[in-house]
N, CA, C and O atoms as a GROMACS GRO file, in nm:
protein
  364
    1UNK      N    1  -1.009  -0.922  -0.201
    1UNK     CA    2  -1.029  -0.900  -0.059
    1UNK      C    3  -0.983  -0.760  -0.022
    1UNK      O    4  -0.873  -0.727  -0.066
    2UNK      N    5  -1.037  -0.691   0.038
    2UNK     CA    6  -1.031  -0.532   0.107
    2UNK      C    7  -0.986  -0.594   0.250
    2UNK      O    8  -1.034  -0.685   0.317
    3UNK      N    9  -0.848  -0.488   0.273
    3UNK     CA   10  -0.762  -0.520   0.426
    3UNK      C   11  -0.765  -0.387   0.447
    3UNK      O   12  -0.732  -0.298   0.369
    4UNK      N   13  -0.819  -0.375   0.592
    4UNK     CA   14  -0.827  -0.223   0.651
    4UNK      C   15  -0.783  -0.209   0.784
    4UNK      O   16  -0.786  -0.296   0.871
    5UNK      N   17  -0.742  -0.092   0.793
    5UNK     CA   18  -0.707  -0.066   0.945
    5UNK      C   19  -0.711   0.094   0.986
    5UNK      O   20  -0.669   0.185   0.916
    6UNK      N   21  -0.768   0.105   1.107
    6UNK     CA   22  -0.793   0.194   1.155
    6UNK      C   23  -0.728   0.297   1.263
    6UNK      O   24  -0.762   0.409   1.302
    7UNK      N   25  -0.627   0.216   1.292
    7UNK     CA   26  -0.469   0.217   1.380
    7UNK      C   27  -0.378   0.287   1.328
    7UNK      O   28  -0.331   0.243   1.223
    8UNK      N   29  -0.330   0.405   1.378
    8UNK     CA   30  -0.178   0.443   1.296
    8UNK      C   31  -0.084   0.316   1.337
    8UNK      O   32  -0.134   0.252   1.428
    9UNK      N   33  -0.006   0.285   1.307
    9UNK     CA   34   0.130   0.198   1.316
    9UNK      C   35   0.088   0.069   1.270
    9UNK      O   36   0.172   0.004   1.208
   10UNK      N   37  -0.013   0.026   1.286
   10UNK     CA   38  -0.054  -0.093   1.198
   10UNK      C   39   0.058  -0.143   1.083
   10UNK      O   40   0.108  -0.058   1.010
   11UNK      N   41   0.100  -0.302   1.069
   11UNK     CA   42   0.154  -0.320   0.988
   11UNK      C   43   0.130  -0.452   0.924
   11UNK      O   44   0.151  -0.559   0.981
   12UNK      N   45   0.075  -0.437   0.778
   12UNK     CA   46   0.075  -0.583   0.707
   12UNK      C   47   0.191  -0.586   0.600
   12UNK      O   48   0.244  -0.502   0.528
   13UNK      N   49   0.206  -0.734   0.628
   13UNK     CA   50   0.322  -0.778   0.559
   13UNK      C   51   0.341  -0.881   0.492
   13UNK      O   52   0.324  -0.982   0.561
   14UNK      N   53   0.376  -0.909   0.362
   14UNK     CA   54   0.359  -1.060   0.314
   14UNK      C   55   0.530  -1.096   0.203
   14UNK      O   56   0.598  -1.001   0.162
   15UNK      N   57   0.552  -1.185   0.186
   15UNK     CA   58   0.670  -1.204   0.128
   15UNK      C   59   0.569  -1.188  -0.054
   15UNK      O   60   0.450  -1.172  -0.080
   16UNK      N   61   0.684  -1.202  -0.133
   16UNK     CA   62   0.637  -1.175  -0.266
   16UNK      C   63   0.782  -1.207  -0.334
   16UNK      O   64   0.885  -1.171  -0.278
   17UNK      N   65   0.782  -1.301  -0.498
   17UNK     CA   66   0.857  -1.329  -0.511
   17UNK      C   67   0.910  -1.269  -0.665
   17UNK      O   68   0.924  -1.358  -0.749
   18UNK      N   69   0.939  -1.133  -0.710
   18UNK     CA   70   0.982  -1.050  -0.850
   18UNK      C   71   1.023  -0.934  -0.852
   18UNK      O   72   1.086  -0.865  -0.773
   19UNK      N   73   0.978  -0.918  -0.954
   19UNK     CA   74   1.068  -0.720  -0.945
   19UNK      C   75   1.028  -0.601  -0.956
   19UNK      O   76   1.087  -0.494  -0.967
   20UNK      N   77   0.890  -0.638  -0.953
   20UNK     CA   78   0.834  -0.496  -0.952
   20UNK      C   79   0.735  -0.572  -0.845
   20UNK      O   80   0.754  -0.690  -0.816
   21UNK      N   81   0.606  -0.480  -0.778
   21UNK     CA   82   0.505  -0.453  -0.731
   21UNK      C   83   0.450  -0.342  -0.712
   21UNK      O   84   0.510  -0.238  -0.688
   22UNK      N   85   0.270  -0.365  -0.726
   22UNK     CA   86   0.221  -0.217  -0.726
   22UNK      C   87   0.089  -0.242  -0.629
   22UNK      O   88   0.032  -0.351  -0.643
   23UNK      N   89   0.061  -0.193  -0.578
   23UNK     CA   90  -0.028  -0.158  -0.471
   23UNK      C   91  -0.133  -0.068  -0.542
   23UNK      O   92  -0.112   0.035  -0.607
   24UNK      N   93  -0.323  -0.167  -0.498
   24UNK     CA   94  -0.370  -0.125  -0.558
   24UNK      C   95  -0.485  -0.101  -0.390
   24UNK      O   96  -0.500  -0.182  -0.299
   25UNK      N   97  -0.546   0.034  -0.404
   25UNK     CA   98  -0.624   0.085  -0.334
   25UNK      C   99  -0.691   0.165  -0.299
   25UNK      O  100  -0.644   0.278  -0.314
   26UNK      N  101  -0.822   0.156  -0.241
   26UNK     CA  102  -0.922   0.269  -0.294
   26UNK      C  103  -0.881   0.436  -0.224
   26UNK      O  104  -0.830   0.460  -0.114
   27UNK      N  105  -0.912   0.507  -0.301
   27UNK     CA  106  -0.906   0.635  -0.213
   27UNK      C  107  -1.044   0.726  -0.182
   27UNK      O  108  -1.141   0.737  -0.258
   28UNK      N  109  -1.024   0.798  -0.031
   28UNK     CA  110  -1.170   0.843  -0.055
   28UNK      C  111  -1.184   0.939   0.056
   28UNK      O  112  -1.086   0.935   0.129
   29UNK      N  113  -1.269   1.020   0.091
   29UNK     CA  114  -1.251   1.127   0.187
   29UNK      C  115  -1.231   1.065   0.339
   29UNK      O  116  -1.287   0.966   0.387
   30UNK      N  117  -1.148   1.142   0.389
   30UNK     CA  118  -1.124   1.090   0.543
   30UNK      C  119  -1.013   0.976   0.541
   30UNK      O  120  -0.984   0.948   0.658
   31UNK      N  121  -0.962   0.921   0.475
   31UNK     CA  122  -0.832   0.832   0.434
   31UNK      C  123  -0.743   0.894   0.484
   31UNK      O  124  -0.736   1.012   0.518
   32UNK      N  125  -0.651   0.788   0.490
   32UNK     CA  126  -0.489   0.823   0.581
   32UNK      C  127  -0.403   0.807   0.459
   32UNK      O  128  -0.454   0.818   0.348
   33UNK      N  129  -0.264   0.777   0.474
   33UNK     CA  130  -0.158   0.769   0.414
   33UNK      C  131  -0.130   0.588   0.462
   33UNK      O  132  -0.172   0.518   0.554
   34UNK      N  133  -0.048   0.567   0.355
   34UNK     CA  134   0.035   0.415   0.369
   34UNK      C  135   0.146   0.446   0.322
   34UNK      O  136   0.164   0.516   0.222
   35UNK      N  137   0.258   0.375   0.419
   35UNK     CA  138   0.370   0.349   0.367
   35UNK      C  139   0.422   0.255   0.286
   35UNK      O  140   0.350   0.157   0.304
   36UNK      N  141   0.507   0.226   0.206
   36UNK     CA  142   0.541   0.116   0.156
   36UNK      C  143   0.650   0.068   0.156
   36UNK      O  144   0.733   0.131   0.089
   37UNK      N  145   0.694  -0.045   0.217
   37UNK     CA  146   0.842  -0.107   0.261
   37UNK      C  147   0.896  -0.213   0.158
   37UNK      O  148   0.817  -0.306   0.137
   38UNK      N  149   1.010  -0.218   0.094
   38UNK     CA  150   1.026  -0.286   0.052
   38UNK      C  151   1.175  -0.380   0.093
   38UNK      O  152   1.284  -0.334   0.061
   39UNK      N  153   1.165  -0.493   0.155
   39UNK     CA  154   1.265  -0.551   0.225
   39UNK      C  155   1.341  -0.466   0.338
   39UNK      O  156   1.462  -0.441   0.337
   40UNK      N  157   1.206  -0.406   0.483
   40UNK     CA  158   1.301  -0.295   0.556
   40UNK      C  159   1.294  -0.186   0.520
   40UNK      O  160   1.289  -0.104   0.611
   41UNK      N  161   1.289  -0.130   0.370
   41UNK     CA  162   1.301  -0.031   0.371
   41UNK      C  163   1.182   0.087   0.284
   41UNK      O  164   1.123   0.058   0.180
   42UNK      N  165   1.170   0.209   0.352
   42UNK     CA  166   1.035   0.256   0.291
   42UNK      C  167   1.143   0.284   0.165
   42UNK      O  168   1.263   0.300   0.144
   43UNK      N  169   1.010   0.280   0.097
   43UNK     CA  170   1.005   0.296  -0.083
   43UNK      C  171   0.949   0.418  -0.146
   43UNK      O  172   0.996   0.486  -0.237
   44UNK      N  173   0.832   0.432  -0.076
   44UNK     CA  174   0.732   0.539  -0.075
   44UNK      C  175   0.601   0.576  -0.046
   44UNK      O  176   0.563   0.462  -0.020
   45UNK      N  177   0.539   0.619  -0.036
   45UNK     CA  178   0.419   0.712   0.073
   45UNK      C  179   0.321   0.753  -0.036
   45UNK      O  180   0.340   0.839  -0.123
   46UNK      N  181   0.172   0.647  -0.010
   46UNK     CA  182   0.036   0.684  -0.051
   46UNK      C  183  -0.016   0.784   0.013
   46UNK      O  184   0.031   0.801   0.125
   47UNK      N  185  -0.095   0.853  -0.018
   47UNK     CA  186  -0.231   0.950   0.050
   47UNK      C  187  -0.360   0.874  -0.008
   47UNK      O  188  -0.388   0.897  -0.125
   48UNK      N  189  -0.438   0.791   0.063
   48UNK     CA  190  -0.548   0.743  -0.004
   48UNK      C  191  -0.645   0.859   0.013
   48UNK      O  192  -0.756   0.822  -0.026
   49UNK      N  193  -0.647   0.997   0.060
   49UNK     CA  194  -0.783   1.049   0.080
   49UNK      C  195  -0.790   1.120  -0.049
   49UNK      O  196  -0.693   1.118  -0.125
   50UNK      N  197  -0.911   1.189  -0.083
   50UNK     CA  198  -0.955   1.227  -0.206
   50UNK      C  199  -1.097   1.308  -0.192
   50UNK      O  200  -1.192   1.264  -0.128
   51UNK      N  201  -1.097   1.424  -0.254
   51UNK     CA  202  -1.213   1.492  -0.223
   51UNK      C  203  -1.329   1.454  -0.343
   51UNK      O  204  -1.299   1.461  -0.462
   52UNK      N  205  -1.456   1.415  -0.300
   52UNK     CA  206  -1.528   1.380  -0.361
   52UNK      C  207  -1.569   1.234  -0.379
   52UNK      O  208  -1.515   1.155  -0.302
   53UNK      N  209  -1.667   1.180  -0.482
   53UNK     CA  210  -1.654   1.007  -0.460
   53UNK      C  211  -1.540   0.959  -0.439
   53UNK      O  212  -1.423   0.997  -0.442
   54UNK      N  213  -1.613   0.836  -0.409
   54UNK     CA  214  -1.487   0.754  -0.355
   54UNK      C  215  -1.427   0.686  -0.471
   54UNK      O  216  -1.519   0.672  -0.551
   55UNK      N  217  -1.301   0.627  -0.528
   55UNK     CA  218  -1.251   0.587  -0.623
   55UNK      C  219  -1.186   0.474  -0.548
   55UNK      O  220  -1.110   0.485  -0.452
   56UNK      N  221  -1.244   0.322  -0.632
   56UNK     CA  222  -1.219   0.208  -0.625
   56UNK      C  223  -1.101   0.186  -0.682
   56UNK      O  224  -1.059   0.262  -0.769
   57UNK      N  225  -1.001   0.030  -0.618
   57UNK     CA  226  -0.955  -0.001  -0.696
   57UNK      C  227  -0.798   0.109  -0.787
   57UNK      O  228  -0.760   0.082  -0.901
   58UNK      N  229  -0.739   0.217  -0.707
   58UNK     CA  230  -0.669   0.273  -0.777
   58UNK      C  231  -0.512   0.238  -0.757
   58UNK      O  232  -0.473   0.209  -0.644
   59UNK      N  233  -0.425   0.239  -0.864
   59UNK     CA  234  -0.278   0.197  -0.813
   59UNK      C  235  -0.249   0.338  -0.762
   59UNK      O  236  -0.245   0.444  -0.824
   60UNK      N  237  -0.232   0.313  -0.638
   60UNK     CA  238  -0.137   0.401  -0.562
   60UNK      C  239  -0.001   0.435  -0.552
   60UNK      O  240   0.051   0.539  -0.513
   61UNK      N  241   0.081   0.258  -0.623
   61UNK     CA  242   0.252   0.272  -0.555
   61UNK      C  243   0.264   0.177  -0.643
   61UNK      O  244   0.190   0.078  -0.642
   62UNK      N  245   0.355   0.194  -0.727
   62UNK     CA  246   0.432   0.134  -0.808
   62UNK      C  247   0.608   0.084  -0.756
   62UNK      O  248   0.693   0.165  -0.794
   63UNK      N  249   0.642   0.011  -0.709
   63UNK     CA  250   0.784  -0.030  -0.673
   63UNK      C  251   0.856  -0.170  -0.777
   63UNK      O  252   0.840  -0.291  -0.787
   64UNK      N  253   0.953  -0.048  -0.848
   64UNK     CA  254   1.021  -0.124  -0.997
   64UNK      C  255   1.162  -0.135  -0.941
   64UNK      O  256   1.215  -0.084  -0.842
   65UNK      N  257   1.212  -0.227  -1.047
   65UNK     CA  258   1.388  -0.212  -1.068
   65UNK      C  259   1.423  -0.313  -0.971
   65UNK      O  260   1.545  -0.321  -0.991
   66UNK      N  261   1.393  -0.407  -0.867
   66UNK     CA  262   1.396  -0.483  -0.769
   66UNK      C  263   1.473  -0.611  -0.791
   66UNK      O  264   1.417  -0.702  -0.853
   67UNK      N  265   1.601  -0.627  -0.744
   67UNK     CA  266   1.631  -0.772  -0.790
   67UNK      C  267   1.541  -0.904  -0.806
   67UNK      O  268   1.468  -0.963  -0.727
   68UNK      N  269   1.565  -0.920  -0.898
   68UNK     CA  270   1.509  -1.093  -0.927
   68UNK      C  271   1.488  -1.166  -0.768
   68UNK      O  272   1.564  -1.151  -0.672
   69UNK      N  273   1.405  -1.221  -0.770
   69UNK     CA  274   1.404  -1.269  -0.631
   69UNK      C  275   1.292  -1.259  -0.519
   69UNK      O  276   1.177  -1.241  -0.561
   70UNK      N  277   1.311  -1.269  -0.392
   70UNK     CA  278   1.235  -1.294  -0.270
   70UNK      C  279   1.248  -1.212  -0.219
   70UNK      O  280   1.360  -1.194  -0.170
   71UNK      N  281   1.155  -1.123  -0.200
   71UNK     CA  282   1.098  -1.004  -0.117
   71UNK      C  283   1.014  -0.973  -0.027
   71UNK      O  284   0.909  -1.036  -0.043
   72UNK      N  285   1.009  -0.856   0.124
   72UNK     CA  286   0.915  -0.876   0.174
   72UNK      C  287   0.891  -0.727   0.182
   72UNK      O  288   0.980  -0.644   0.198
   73UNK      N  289   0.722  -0.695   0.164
   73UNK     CA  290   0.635  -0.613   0.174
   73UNK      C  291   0.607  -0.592   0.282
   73UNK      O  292   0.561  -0.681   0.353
   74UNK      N  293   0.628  -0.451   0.331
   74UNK     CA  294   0.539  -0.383   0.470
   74UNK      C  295   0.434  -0.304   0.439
   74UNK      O  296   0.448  -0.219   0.352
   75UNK      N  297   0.330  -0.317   0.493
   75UNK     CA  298   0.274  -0.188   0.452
   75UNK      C  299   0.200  -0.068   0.568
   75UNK      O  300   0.077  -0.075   0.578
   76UNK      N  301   0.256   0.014   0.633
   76UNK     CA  302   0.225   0.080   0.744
   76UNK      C  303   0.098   0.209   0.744
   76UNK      O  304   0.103   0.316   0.682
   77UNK      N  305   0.029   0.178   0.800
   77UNK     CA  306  -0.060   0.261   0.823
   77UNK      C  307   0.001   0.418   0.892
   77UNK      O  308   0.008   0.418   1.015
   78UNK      N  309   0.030   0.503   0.846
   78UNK     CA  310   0.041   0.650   0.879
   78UNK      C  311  -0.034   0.725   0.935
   78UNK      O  312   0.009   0.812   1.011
   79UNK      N  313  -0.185   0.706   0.906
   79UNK     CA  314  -0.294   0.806   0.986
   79UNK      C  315  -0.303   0.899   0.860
   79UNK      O  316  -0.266   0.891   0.742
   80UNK      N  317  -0.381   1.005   0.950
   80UNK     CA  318  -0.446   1.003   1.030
   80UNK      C  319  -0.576   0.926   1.039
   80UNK      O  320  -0.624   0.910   1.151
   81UNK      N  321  -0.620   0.892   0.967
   81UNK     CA  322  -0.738   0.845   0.901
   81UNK      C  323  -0.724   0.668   0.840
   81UNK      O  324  -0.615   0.618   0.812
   82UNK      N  325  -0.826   0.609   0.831
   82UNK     CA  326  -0.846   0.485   0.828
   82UNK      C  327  -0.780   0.449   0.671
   82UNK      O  328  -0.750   0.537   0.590
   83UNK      N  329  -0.770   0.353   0.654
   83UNK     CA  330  -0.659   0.272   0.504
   83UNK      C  331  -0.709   0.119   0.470
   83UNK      O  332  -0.725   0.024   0.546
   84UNK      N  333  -0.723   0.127   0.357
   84UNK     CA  334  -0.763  -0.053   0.304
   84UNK      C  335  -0.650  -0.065   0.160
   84UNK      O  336  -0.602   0.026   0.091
   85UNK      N  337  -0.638  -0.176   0.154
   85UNK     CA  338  -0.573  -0.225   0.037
   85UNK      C  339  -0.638  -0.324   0.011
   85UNK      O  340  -0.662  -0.417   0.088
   86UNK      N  341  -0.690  -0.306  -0.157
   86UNK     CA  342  -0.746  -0.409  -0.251
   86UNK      C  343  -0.670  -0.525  -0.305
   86UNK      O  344  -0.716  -0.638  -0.290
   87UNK      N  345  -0.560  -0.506  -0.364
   87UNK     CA  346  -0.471  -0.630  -0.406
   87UNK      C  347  -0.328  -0.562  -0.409
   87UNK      O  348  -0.304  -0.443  -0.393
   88UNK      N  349  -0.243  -0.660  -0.431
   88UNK     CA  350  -0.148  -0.650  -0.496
   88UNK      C  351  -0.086  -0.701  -0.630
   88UNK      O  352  -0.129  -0.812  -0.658
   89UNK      N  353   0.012  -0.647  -0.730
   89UNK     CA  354   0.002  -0.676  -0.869
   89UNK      C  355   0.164  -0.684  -0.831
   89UNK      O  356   0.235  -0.601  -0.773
   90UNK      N  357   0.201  -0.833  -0.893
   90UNK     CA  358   0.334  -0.828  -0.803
   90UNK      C  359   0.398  -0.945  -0.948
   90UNK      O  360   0.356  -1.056  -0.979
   91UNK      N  361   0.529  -0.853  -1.018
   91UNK     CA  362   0.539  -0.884  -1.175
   91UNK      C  363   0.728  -0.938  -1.108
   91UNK      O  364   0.812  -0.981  -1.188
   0.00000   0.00000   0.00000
């Protein structure tokens, strides 16, 4: 499933239960940035745009080292430009 938003501040969020996760999503011209939260706190900052075709399907954000356990994912739309996320890979 492709989740998009076109909103800066936009925020999806889902619990997830291990120690790593990676965020997988397409990049492509005119794309914004995503943030990535992990329990509260940012982790680190996609740029999905990209000059030229569009590229499906790419890991953007890798978040390792995470206690064992129950976690919750933010994921904030930055702008300027529109953002989708394809899946998540959550180990």
């Amino acid at each position: 499933d492709l989740t998009t938003s076109d909103t800066p501040g936009d925020v999806w969020s889902c619990p997830f239960t291990g120690t790593s996760v990676s965020v997988i999503a397409p990049k492509e011209a005119g794309a914004g940035k995503i943030e990535i939260q992990i329990d509260g706190q940012t982790r680190s900052t996609a740029d999905l745009s990209t000059t030229g075709a569009r590229q499906a399907q790419q890991v953007v954000s890798e978040v390792t080292g995470l206690t064992a356990g129950k976690h919750t994912m933010g994921i904030v739309n930055r702008g300027p430009g529109p953002v989708a996320v394809d899946a998540l890979i959550v180990r």
